[in-house]
TORKOL-4160 file (C-alpha; in steps of 0.2 Angstrom, whole numbers, padded with zeros to 4 digits, m for minus):
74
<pt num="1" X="0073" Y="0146" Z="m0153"/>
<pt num="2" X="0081" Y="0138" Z="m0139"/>
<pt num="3" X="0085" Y="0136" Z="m0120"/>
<pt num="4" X="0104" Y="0136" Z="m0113"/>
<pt num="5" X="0101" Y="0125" Z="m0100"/>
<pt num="6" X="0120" Y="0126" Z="m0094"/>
<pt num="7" X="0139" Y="0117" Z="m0094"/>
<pt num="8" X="0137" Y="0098" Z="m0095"/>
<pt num="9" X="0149" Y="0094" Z="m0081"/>
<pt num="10" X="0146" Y="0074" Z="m0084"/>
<pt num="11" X="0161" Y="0065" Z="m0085"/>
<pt num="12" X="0159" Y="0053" Z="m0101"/>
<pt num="13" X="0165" Y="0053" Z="m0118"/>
<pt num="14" X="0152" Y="0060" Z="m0126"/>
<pt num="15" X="0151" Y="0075" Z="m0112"/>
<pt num="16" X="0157" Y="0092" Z="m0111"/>
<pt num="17" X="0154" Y="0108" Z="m0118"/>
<pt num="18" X="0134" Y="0119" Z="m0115"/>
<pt num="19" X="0118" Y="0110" Z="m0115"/>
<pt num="20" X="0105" Y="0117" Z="m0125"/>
<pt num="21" X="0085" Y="0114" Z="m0127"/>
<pt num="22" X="0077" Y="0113" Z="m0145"/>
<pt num="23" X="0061" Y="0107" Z="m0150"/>
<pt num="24" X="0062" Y="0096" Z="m0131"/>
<pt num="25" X="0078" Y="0089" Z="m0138"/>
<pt num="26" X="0095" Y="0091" Z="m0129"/>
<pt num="27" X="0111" Y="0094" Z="m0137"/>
<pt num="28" X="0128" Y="0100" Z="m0134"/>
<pt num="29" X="0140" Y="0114" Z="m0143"/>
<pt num="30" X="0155" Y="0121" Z="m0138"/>
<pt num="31" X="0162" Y="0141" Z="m0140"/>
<pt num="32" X="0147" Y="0149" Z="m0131"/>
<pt num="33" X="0161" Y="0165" Z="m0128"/>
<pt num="34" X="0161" Y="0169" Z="m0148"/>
<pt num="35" X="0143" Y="0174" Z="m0145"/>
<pt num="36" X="0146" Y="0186" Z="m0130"/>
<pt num="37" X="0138" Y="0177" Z="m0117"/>
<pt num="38" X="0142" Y="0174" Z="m0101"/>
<pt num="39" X="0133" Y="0160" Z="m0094"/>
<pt num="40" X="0140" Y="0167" Z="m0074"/>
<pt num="41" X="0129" Y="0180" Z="m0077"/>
<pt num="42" X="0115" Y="0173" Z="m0084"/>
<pt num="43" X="0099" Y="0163" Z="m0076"/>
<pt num="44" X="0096" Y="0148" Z="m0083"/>
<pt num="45" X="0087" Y="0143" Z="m0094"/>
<pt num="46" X="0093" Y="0156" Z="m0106"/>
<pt num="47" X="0081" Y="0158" Z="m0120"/>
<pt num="48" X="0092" Y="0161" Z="m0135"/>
<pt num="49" X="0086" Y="0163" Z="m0155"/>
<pt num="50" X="0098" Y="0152" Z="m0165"/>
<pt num="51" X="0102" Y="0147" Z="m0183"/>
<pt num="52" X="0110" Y="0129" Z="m0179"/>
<pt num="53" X="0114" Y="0114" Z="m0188"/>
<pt num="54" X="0117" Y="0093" Z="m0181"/>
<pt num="55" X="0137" Y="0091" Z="m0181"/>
<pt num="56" X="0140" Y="0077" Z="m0197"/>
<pt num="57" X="0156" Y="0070" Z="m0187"/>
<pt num="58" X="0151" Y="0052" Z="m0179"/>
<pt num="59" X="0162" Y="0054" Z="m0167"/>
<pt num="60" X="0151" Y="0071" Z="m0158"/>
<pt num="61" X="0137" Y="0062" Z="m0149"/>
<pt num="62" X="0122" Y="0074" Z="m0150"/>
<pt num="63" X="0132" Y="0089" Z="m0156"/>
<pt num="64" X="0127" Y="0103" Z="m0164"/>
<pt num="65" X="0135" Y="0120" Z="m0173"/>
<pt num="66" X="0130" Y="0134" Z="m0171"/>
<pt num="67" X="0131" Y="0148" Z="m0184"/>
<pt num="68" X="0123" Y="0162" Z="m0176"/>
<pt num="69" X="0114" Y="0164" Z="m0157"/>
<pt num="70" X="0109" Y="0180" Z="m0147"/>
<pt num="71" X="0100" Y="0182" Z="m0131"/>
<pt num="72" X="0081" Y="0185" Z="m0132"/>
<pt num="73" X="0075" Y="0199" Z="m0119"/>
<pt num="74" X="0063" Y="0195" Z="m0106"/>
């Protein structure tokens, strides 16, 4: 389980993409819109249920894949 906390609008290199909260830990992935959500019409933070892995490329600071996510209901 996880929390979409929303777009990392910070300007640096290792910035970009959705910030998301596991286990108190902040990461980044990218391609939320595979998933079919909208994060404009979502209240942050989005609770989300996840199957997820670390990114193994050096160069993705904090990174994570994502296989699978879907919104958990209130």
């Amino acid at each position: 389980m996880g929390y979409i906390q929303g777009e990392d609008l910070a300007l640096c290199a290792c910035c970009g993409g959705i910030i998301i909260e596991i286990n108190g830990e902040n990461y980044r992935f990218e391609n939320i819109n595979k998933f079919n959500i909208d994060l404009e019409k979502e209240t942050s933070p989005l609770k989300v249920d996840l199957n997820w892995h670390i990114s193994e490329s050096p160069a993705m600071c904090n990174e994570i894949i994502i296989e699978e996510m879907k919104k958990i209901k209130s």
